[in-house]
N, C-alpha and C positions, 0 to 999 in steps of 0.2 A: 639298204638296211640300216636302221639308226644303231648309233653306237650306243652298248650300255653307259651309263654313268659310271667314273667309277666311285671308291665308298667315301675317299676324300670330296669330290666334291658332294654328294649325297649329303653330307653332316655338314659342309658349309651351308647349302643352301636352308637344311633346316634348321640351324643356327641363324641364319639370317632372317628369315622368315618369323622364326620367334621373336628375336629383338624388334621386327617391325610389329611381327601384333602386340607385343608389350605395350611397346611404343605408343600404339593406340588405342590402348586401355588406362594409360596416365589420361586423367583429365582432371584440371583443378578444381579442388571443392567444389561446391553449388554457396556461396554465402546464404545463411538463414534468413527470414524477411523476420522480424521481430515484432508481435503484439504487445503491447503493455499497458495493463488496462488498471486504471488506477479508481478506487470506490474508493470515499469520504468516507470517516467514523466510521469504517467498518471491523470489529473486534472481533474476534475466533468465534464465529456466533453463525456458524451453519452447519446443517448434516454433516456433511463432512468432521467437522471438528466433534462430532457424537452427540452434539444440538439435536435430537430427533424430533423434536418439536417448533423447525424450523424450515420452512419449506423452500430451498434452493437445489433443484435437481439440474439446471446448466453447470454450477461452481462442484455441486457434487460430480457430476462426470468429471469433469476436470483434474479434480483431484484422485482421481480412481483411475483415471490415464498417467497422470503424471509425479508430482513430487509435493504431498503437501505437507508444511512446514510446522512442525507441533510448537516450535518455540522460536517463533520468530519478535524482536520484539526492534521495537524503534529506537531512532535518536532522544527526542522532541514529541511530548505528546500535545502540540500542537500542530495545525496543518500545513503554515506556510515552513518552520523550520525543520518539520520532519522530511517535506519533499527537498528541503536546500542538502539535508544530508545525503538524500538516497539516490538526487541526482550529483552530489561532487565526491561522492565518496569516502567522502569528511568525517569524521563526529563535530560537533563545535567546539570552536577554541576561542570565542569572541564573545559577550553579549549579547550583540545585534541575532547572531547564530541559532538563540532560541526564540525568536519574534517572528512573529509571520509575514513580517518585513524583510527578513532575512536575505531571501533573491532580489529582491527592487533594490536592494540598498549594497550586497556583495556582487549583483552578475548585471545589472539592468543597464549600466552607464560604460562596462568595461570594455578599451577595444576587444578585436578579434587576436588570438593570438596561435602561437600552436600545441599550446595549454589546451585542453576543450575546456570551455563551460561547467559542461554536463556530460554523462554520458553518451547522453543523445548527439550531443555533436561532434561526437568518436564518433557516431556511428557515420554522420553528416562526414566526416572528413577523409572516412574511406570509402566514401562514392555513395552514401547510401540516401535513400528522398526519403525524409523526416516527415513527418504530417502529427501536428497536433491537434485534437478535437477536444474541447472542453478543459475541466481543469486537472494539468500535471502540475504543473509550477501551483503558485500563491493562486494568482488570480482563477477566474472563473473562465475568462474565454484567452487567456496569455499575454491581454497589455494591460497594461498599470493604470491605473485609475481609483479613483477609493469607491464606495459603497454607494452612494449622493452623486458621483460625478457624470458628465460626459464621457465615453466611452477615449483613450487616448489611439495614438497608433505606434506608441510606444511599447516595443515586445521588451515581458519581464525576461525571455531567453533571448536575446539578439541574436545568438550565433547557433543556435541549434536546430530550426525550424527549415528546410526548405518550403514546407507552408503551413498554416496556423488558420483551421476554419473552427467556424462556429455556427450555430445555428440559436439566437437569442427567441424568435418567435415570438408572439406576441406582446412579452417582456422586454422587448428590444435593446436591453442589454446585458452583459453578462452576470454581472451582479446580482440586476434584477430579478435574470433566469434563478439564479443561485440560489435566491429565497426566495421562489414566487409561490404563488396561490393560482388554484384551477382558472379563474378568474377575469386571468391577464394582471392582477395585483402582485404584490409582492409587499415583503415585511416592509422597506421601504419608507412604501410609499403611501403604507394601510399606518406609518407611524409607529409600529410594533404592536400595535391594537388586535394581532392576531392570538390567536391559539397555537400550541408548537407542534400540530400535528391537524390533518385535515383529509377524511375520506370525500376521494375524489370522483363526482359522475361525469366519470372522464375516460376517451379511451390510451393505448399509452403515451401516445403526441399530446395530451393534454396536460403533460408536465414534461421538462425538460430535455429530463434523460431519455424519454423516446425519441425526440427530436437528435440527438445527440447519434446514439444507435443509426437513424436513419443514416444521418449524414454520413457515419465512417460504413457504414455499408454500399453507400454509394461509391466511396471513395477505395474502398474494396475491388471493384468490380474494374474501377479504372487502373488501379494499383496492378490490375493481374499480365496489364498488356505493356507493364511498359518497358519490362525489359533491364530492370535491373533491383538487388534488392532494395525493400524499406522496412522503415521504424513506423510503425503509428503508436502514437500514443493515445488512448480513449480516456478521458476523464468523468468517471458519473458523480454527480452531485449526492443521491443518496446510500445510505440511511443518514444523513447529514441535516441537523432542525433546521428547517420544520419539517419532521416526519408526515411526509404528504404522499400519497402514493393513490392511484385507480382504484374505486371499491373491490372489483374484482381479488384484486389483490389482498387487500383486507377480507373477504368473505371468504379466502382460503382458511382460514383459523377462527378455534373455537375459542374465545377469551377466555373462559372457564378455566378450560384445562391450562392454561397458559401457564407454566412456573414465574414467578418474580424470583428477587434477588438476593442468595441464601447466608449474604450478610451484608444486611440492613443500618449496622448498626457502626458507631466511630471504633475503630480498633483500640484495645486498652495498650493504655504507657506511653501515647505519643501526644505530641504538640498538636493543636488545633489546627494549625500554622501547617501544617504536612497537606490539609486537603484545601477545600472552598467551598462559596458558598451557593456554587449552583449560577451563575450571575449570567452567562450565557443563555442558558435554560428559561430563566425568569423574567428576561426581558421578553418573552412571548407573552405580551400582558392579558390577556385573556385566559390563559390558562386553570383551568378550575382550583390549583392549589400552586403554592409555592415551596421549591424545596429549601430546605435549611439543615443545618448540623446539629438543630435544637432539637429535631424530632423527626420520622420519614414521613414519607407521603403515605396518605393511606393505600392498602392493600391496593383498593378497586380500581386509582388511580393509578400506580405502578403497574398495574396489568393491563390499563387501557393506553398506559404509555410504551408497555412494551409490545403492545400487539401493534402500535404504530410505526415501532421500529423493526418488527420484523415482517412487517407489510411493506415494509420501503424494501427492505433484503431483498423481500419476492419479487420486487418490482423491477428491480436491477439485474437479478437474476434472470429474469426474460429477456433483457435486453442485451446481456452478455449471451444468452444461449441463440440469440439471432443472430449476433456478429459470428460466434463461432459455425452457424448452419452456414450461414453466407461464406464464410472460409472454406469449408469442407465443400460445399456445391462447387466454387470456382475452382476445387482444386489446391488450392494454396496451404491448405494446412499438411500439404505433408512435405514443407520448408518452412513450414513457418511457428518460430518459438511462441508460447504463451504464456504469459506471466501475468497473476491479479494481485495486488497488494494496495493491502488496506494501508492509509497513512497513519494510523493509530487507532488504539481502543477507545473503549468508550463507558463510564460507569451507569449502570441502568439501577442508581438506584443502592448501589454496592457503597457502602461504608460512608450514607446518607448524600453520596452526590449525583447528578445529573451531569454530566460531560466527561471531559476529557481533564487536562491542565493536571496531570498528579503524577506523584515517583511512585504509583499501585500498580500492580500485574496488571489491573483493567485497564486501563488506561495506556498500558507501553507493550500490552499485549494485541497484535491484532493479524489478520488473516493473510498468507502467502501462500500461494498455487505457482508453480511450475513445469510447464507441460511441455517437455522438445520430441519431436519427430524423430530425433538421431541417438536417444540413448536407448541401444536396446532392452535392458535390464533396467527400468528407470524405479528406485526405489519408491513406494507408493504414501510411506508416512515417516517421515522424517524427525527422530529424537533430538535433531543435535538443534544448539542453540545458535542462533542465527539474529545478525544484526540486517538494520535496512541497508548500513553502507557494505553490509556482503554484495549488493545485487549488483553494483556497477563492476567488479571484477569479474562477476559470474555469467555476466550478459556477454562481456567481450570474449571470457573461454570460449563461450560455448561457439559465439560466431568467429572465434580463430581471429582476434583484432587483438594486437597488443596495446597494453598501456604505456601511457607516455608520461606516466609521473607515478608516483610512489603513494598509493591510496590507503587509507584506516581500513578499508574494510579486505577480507578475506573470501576467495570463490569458494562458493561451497559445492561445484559441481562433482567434487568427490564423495560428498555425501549424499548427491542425486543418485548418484549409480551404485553405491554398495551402504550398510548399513554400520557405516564408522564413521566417526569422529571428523571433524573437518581441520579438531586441531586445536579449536579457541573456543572453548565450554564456560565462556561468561559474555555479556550483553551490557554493556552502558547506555544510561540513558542520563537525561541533565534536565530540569527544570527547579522553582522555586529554590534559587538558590542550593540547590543541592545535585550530587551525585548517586545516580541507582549500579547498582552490579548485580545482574542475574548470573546463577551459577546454577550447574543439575540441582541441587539442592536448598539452593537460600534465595534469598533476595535479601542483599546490602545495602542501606540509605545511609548518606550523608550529609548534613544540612550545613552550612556555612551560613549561621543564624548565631544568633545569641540566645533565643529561646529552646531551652531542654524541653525533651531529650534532643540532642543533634544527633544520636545514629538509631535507627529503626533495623531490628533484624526482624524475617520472618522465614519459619523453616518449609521449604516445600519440597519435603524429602515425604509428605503426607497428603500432599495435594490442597498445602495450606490455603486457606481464602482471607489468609492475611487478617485474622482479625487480633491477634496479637502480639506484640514487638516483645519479642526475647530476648533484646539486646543484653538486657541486666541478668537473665537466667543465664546466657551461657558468651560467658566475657571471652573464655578462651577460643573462640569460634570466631566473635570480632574481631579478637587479636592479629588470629590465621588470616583474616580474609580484609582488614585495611589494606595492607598493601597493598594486593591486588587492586582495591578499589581504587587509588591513589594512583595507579596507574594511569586508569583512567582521568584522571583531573588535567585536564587538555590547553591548562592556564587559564579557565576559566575564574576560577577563584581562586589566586595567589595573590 
């Protein structure tokens, strides 16, 4: 006859027995795999941002999943130095900092060290396989080369890539692809002889970005097996001139109803010297009209130029809404973060310009989506004001990597998850010799010019479209808010 237990051992054993199932319910993390999908000239300019007359229903789910950013704005509204910020977590403190030369000439040549690069190669340095496709950095396909050249084998990141594909297609090189035509042409090598926008009877491999799409979905499929996490970075070229996209895309919209741009016009009280003159835009020699600060483009063109820019939108928006099908089939999006960020705005026409290149909201304003798997509560529309070099702290919270050096920029993944403050309710940004400071309320300009006015106020406590500078209305306002801006002044002009 067995003997009963008695109650002493009874309560060891089920004490022991706890600590072993504990035990084996400790398991470390899962590390996130990371999307980061980066669109050219793309400015707060889709459904999502309340655009309703703009057709991206992949970016809109996205953002209805996850965390999108009402006031996100840049370093550099340029392309090569706003990506040099967003991947070192920098603002500029140099010249070179706001030239789209910026990474060939600060990261291209430098050993390896235990600094990263970029962020990306934190992610590279805690085990993770990096895959670049298209363009994150400067270039178009990630090696250095100029516009005219032979392709180099020169990467603009050295140390961040464990691989760097491309898929150039019948353009054969990255460049090429960048400004190509349905054609196999490109601006190139048509001489600039083109138009800045061209409906394409094409399907969506017949420009770049489909090709582009392809390839990381291939690379998707292999990513799934292999057993540890990764970074891809996807770069798409459009809405980036020349606005060229698949008719289809374009026969989504009515031109008609299309709104243009509801200030047209040079803002009163500032220097001419604050904006430009279009010169990117205009070198599309074909173009039915030229813009200039002498006068806008007429209505019919502004509406047939923005129906080409929001036909490039749609077109990229298909091709992110494949990559994300292709995530969710294999399984992988429910580890895997997703982040789109435009590298700057873009003026359509707003305060008589055509591009980028200015210290305006257009221009430093432009689109951030962030979608994680792991925050259960992820707040859906984000007030707080958010720089590009928040993303590199925000990447590494979220996948549990610590930083190895002391960055500009602040995570805002507190402000993913609840509806507060991140903390730092202004925005720097630097170009033509000057300093911008967004705050909930203003936007503060600096110029370190010799032509008045040097400081530009506009108040957006009313959803200003900045068309005119208050500086001299309300002094006591500039007073309050130089220093702060002066904060900002990173040695660039001392």
């Amino acid at each position: 006859m067995p003997l009963k237990p008695s109650l002493f051992t009874l309560l060891f054993f089920l004490i022991i027995t706890n600590l072993i199932s504990c035990d084996e319910k400790v398991e470390k993390p899962e590390r996130p795999n990371i999307l980061f999908i980066a669109v050219d000239d793309l400015r707060a300019e889709l459904g999502a941002y309340g655009k309703n007359y703009v057709i991206s229903p992949n970016m809109d789910a996205l953002a209805s999943e996850g965390s999108l950013f009402l006031n996100h704005y840049v370093q550099v509204p340029t392309c090569g130095a706003s990506r040099h910020a967003l991947l070192t977590g920098y603002r500029p403190w140099k010249q070179i900092h706001l030239s789209n030369q910026a990474i060939e000439k600060e990261l291209s040549d430098k050993p390896e060290g235990s600094i990263p690069e970029t962020f990306i190669h934190r992610f590279k340095q805690e085990g993770y396989h990096t895959v670049g496709i298209g363009k994150i950095s400067h270039s178009a396909d990630g090696y250095v080369y100029g516009y005219e050249e032979e392709p180099s084998q020169k990467k603009e990141l050295p140390h961040s890539w464990s691989e760097l594909l491309f898929d150039s297609g019948k353009w054969k090189t990255g460049w090429n692809a960048f400004f190509a035509y349905a054609n196999g042409e490109d601006r190139q090598s048509l001489k600039k002889q083109v138009k800045p926008y061209e409906i394409g009877e094409v399907d969506d491999e017949g420009y770049p970005d489909g090709l582009t799409a392809n390839l990381a979905i291939s690379k998707l499929q292999e990513l799934k097996n292999q057993g540890k996490p990764f970074f891809m970075g996807v770069g798409f070229f459009k809405p980036h001139l020349p606005f060229n996209a698949p008719k289809k895309y374009w026969d989504l919209y009515d031109r008609d109803s299309l709104p243009i741009s509801d200030n047209p016009n040079i803002p009163e009280n500032i220097n001419l010297k604050s904006l430009h003159v279009s010169g990117e835009f205009n070198q599309y020699a074909l173009g039915e009209e030229k813009a200039s600060l002498s006068k806008s483009v007429s209505d019919d063109y502004a509406r047939k130029l923005k129906h080409a820019y929001l036909a490039s939108i749609s077109y990229v928006d298909a091709q992110i809404g494949k990559l994300v099908q292709e995530l969710t089939s294999t399984g992988l999006d429910k580890n895997t973060i997703i982040v789109i960020w435009g590298d700057h705005g873009w003026h359509l026409g707003d305060q008589r310009v055509w591009g980028k290149h200015t210290l305006f909201e257009n221009a430093l304003r432009s689109a951030l989506i962030v979608k994680s798997p792991f925050l259960e509560h992820q707040n859906k529309k984000v007030q707080t004001i958010i720089e590009s070099v928040d993303v590199y702290p925000t990447l590494l919270e979220l996948a549990n990597i610590p930083s190895k050096q002391k960055l500009d920029g602040e995570s805002f993944v507190k402000s993913m998850k609840q509806k507060k403050s991140k903390g730092n309710e202004m925005a720097y940004s630097y170009f033509k010799r000057g300093i911008s400071m967004r705050t909930t309320k203003y936007r503060l300009t600096k110029y370190f010019r010799e032509d008045e006015p040097t400081i530009e106020l506009y108040d957006h406590s009313d959803n200003s479209l900045e068309t005119v500078n208050i500086a001299l209305e309300k002094p006591e306002i500039v007073e309050k808010l130089l220093p702060l801006l002066e904060q900002g002044n990173t040695g660039l002009y001392d």
